[in-house]
N, C-alpha and C positions, 0 to 999 in steps of 0.2 A: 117450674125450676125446682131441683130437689132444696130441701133447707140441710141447714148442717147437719140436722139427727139424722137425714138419711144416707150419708155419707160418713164411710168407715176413714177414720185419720190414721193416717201415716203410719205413727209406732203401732196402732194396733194391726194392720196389715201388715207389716213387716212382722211381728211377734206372731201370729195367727201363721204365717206362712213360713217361718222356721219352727216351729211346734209342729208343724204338719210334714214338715222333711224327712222320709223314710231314712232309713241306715243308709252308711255308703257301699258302692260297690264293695264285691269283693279283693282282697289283694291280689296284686301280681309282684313279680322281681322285674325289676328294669335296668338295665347299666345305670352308673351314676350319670352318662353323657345324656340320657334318654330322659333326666329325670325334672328338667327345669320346670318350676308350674305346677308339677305332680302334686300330690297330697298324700305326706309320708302314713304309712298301716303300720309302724314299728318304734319303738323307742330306739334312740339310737346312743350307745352310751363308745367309751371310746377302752380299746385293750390294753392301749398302755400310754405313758403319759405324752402330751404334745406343748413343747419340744421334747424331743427324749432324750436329749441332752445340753446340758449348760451350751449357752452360743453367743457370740461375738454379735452387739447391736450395730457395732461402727467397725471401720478400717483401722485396722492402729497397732495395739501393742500390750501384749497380754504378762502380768508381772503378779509378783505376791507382796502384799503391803509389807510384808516383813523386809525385806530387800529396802523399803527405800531408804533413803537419807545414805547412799553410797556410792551419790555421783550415777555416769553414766551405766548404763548395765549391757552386757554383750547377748548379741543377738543368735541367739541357739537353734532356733528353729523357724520354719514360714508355713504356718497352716491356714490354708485355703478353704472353701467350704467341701466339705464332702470327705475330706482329710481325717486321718484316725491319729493325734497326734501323739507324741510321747509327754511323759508327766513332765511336769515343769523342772528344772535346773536351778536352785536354789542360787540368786544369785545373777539372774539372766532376766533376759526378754524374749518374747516369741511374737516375731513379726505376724497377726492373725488379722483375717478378713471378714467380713460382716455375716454372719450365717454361720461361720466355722465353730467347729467345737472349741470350747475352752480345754485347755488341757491340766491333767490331774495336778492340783498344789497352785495354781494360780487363781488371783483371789480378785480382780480388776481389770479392766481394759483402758488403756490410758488414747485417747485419741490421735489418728497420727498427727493431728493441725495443735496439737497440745505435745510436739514432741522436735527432739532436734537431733537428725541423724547424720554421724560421721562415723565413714566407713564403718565396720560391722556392731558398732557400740549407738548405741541409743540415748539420747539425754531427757527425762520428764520433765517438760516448765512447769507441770499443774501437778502436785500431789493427788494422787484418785484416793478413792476413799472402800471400803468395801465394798463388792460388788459392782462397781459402775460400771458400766455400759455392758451388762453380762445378762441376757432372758435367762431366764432359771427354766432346769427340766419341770416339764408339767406348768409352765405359767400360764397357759392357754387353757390345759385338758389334764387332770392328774388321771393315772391309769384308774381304771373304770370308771372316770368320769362321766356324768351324764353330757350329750353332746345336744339332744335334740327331741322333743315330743313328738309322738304319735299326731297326727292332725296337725303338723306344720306343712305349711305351700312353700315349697321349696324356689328362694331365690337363688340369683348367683351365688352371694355371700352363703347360705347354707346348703350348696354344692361343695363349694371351697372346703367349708370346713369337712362334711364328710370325706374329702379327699387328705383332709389332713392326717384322720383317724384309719387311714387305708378300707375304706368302703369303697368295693368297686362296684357292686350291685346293691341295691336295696328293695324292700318291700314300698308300695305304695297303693295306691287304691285305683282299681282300673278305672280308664275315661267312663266318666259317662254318656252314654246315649241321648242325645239331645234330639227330637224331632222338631223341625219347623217345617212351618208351611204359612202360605198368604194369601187372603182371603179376598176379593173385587175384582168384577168382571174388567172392570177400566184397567186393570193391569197388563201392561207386555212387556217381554226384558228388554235390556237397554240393546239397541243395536239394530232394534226391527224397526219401520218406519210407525208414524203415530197416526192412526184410523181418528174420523171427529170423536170424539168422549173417552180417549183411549190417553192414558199417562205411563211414564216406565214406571216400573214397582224400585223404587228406594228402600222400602222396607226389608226385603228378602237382604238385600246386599249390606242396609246396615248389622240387621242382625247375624250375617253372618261374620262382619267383622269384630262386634261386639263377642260373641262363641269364642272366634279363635283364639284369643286372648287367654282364655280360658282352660286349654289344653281338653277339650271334650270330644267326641267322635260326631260328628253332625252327620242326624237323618234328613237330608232336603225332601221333604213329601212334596214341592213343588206349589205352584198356585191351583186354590180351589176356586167352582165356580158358585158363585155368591145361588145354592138352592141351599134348602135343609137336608134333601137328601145327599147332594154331595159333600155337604158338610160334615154329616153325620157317616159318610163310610170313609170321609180322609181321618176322623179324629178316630176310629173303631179302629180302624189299619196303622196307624201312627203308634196305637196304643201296645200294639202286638211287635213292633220291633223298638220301639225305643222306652228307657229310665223316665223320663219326661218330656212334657209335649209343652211347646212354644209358638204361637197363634202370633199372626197379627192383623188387625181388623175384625170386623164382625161380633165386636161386644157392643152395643151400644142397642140402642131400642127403634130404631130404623127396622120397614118392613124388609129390609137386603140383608139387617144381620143375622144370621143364622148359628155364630161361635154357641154363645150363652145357651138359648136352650137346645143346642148339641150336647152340649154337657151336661142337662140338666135331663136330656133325654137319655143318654148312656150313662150317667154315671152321678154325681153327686155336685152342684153348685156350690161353692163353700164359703164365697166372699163376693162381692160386688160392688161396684161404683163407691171411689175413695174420695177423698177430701182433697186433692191436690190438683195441681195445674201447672203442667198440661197434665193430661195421663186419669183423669177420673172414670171414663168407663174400661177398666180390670176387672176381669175375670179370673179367677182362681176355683177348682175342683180335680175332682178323682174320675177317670173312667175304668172301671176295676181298681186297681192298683197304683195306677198311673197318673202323676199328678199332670195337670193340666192349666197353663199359665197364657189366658188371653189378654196380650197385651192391645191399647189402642192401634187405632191405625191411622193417625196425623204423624209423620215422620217424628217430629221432636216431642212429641208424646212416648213412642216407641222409644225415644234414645233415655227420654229423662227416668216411665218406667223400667225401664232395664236395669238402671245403673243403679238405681234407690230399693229394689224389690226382687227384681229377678236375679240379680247378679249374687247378691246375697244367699240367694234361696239356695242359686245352683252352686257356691260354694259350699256350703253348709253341709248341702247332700253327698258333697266330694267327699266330705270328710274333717274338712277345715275347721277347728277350733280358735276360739281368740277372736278379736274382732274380726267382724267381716264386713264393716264401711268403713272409709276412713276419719276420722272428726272432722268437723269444717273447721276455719281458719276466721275470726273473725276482722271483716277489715271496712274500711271507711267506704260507702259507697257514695259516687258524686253524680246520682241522682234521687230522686221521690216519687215515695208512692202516697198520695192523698188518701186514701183508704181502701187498703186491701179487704179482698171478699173473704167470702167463707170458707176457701180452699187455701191451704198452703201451695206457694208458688215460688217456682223454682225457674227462675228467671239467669236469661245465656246472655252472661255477662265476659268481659274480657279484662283483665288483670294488668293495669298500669303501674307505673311509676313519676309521682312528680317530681319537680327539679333538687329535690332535697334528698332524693330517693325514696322516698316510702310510697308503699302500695297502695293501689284505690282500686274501687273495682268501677266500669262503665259497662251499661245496659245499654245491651242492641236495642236500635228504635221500634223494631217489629216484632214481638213474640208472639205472632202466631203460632199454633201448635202444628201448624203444616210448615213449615218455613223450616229447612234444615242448611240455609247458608247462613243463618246467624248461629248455627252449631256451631259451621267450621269456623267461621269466624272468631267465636269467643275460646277462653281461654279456660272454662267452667262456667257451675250454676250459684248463682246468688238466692237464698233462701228468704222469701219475705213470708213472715207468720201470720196466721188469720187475723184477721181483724185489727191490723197494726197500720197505725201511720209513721211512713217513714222519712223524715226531715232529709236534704243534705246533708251529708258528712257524719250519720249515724251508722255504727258499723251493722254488719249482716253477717251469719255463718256464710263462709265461701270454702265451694267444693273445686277443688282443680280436676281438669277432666284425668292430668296427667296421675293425682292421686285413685282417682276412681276408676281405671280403668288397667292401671300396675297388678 
């Protein structure tokens, strides 16, 4: 069994494998509709200021503090949103709606539920004070405002805003080329009946749900069959149409696995067997150019490497600056571990609440590394550190699959 010196930990695999992240694609232009996920190529600053002009927060009634202390004030005008209204009336109210432009010389929005109207005359209960209820132009965006970094993943919220700044099209970094492929003869897809020693391959379909999340263009190379030689002309041909190549199975020291010195036979080995569990026999190297990421092949090995190493990797290459995992959360777990081994272990936990409301996390009974119904079951992974013993009700970094996978 290897000891800890032989196994590389965590952060330095992860460091090791964003150091080794070639540039990103080049840019393309994409409608703003085309762009969610994308990975912006551009700074994005804004032409003029947003709002671009003074606007009404509430319904109600738009006045100039000078006017008050004169009783009721008559109601001059009704500006709706979208309205070009006339300057203020010294002297008056102007019935205005939420979004509308303030109009020139009036200096507050008095609320209508802070107001008492009889027939065209208005009465203030609340004195307003300068400014209330009024967004100022530019309180979002002043003209040339910066809006957005080069190496932002664009969520909703920063679709929105470049809609704000009238961006219809943007630059972004084109998908990456993703090749997969899946390595064991016991594999056949879901739907064909099962021969003795024959299983569905889980793996192809999980990592294809893990990609699409991702906005990437997926090379399916299909399942390989467990020789060296076929090993070695799926990773050569993989290498020639896609940015990077994404294995599963075939790294481990069994006379069937042939990934590892595939890569070591075309091209360059670069890391090997990690410190963690599930997930310790990874592969990582170059065939030519082309990086090359064999992940294990026990189902929740495949889900927990991807989400801690690979998922990283293949943002980083996007383009993506800023962090690129999420921080864990740390919370009470109500179970123990007597003594963890040498491997950090990321254990599929599910996210409770006791009767008080506060969060705990419970540990499925089974973590085998092949078992992927306590994936769907839990609600994320619980992180127990090497060599720690964990009491009852000691907290644990906890990773939500929902943050890990956003």
């Amino acid at each position: 069994m290897p000891t800890a010196s032989d196994l590389l930990p965590l952060e330095d695999a992860l460091a090791r494998l964003l150091a080794a992240a070639p540039a990103p694609p080049e840019a393309e232009i994409v409608p703003l509709r085309q762009a969610l996920k994308r990975v912006l190529a551009q700074e994005c600053r804004s032409r003029w200021a947003v709002p671009p002009h003074d606007n009404s927060a509430v319904d109600g009634y738009a006045v100039a503090i000078a006017d008050l202390g004169k009783g009721s004030l008559p109601v001059r005008q009704r500006i709706a949103a979208g309205d070009s209204p006339r300057a203020h009336l010294p002297g008056s109210a102007s019935r205005i709606f939420t979004g509308a432009a303030i109009p020139a010389g009036a200096d507050a929005v008095v609320m209508q539920e802070q107001t008492k109207l009889a027939g065209e005359n208005v009465t203030l209960l609340q004195a307003p004070t300068a400014g209330q209820n009024i967004r100022p132009r530019g309180q979002d965006l002043p003209a040339g405002g910066h809006a957005l970094d080069a190496g932002t993943r664009l969520r909703p919220q920063e679709l929105g805003l470049l809609a704000s700044i009238g961006m219809a099209e943007l630059a972004v970094h084109r998908k990456l080329r993703v090749a997969i492929l899946t390595t064991g003869n016991e594999l056949i897809p879901p739907g064909q009946s099962l021969a003795p020693g024959q299983i569905y391959n889980t793996n192809r379909f999980s990592l294809l749900g893990l990609l699409d999340g991702l906005q990437l263009d997926v090379v399916d190379c299909g399942d390989v069959a467990d020789t060296a030689e076929a090993t070695r002309e799926a990773l050569r041909q993989a290498a020639k149409r896609a940015d990077v190549i994404i294995t599963t199975g075939g790294v481990s020291v069994g006379e069937e696995d042939h990934v590892r010195e595939a890569i070591e036979s075309l091209g360059q080995l670069e890391l090997w067997r990690l410190a963690i569990k599930p997930g310790k026999p990874l592969a990582f190297g170059h065939i030519e150019r082309t990086p090359v990421l064999g992940l294990p092949g026990n189902p929740a090995a495949v889900l927990v490497t991807f989400l801690m190493l690979a998922r990283p990797f293949l943002l980083k290459m996007q383009g993506m600056k800023g962090a690129l995992t999420p921080h864990p959360v740390p919370l009470p777990a109500h179970f123990s571990v007597p003594l963890a081994g040498n491997r950090r272990e990321f254990m599929r936990v599910l996210c409770q609440q006791d009767a008080e409301g506060q969060a705990y996390l419970e540990a499925h009974p089974n973590q085998s590394s092949g078992m992927l119904s306590s994936a769907a079951w839990a609600s994320g992974l619980a992180v127990i550190q090497e060599g720690r013993t964990l009491k009852l009700g000691e907290s644990v970094p906890y990773y939500s699959f929902d943050e890990l996978l956003s």
